[in-house]
Kinemage of the C-alpha trace (Angstrom):
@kinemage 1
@onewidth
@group {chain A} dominant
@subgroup {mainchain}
@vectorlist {calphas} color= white
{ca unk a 1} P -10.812 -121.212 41.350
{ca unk a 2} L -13.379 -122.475 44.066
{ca unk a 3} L -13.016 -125.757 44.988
{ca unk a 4} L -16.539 -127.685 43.929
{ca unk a 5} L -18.296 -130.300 46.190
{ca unk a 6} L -21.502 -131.270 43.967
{ca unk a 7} L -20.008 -133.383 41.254
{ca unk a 8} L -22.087 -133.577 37.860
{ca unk a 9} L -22.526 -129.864 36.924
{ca unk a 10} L -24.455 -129.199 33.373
{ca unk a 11} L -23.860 -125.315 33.750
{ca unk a 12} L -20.860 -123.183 32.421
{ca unk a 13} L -19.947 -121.696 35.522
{ca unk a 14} L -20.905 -123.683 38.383
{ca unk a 15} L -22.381 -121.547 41.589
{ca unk a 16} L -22.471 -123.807 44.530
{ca unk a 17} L -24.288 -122.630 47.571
{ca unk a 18} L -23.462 -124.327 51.151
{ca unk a 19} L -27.557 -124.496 52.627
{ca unk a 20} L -28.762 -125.506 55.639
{ca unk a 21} L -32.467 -127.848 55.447
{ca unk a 22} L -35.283 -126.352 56.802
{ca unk a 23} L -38.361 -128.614 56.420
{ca unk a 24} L -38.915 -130.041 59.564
{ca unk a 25} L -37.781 -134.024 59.428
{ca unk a 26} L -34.816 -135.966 60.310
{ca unk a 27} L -32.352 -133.812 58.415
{ca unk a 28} L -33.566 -130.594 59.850
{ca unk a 29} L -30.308 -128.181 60.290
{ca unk a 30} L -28.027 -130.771 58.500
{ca unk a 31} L -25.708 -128.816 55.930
{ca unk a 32} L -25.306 -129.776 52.080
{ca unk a 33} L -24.241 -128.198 48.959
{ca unk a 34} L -26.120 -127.543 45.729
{ca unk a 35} L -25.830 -125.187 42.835
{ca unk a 36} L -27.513 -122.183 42.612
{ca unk a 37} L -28.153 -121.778 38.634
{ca unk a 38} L -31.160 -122.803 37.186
{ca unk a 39} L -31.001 -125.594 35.089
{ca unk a 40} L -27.884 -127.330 36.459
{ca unk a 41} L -27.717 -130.792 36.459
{ca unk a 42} L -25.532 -131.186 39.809
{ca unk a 43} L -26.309 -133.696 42.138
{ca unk a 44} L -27.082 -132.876 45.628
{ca unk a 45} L -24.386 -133.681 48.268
{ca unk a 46} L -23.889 -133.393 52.528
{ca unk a 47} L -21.455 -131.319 53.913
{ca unk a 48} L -21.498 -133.042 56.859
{ca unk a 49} L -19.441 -136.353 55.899
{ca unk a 50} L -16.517 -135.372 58.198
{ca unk a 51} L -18.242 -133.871 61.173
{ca unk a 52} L -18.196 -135.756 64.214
{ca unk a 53} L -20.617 -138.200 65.045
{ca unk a 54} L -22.832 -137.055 68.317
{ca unk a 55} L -23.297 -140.120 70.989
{ca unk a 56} L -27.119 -140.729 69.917
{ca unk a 57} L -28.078 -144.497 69.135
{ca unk a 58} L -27.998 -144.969 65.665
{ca unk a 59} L -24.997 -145.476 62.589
{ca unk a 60} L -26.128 -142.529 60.989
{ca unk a 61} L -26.065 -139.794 64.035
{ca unk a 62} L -24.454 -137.148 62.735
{ca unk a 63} L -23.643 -133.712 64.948
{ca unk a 64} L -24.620 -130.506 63.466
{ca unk a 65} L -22.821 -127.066 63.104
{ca unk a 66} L -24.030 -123.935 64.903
{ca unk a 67} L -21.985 -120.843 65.978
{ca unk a 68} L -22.235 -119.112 69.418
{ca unk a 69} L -24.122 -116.271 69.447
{ca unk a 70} L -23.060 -114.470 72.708
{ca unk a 71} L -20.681 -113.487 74.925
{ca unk a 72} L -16.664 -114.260 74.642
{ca unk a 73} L -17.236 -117.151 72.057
{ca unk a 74} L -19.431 -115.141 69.967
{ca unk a 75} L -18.968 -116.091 66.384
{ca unk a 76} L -17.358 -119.467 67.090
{ca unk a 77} L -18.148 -122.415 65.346
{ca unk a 78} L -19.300 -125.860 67.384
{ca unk a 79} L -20.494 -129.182 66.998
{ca unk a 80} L -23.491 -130.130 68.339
{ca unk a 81} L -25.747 -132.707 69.153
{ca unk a 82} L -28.000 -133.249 65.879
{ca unk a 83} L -31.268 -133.740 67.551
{ca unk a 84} L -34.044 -130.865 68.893
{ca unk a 85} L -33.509 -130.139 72.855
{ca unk a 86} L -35.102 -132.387 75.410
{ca unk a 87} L -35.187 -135.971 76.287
{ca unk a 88} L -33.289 -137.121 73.144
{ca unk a 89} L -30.787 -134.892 72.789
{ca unk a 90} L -27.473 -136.796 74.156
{ca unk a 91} L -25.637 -133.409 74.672
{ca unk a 92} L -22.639 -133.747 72.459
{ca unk a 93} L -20.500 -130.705 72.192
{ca unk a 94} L -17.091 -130.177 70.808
{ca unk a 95} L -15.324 -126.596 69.334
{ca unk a 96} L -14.782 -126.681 65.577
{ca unk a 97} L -11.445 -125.888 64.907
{ca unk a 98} L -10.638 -123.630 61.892
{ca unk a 99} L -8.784 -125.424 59.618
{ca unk a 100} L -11.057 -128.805 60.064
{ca unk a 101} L -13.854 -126.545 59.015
{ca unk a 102} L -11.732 -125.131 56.238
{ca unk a 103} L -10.858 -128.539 54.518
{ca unk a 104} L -14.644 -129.587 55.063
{ca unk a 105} L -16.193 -126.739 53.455
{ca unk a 106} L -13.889 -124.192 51.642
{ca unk a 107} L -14.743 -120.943 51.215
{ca unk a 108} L -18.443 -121.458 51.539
{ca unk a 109} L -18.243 -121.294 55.856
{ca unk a 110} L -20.083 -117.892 56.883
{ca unk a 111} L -22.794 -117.737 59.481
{ca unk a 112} L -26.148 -119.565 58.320
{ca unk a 113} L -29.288 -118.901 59.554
């Protein structure tokens, strides 16, 4: 069986999805899990508690997850720093390594967009 992440599920068989946030605030690209079925009462939880921190200010400065797009480190998986490019953006960048990513987030690791 899949290894669950969102503890609390009301459903018979639990369906969690691994998501990326969209709306545009402070959490934008962070990852978390939820379940899919309508109805469930599963409570929400981050993917992100053992990424690596980036070198921003701040206790809660957590680096994000991307994947290369081109050339000979296309479809590699990276930490990044968690803020928009420009000013604040500190820079942070380290290579995910498989089996970190593995233990972090099961199965549910295929590209996001």
């Amino acid at each position: 069986p899949e290894k669950l992440f969102v503890p609390g599920h009301s459903c018979a068989k639990p369906s969690e999805k691994l998501r990326r946030v969209r709306k545009a605030n402070q959490n934008t690209g962070r990852l978390f899990f939820s379940c899919s079925r309508s109805g469930c009462n599963a409570s929400f939880h981050w993917a992100d508690d053992s990424f690596p921190r980036c070198k921003c200010a701040g206790p809660a400065t957590k680096s994000r997850l991307r994947v290369c797009k081109n050339g000979q480190n296309g479809g590699r998986w990276f930490y990044g720093c968690g803020k928009p490019k420009g000013p604040a953006n500190c820079g942070f960048f380290q290579w995910a390594e498989p089996a970190a990513l593995e233990k972090a987030l099961g199965a549910h690791l295929r590209p996001l967009t």
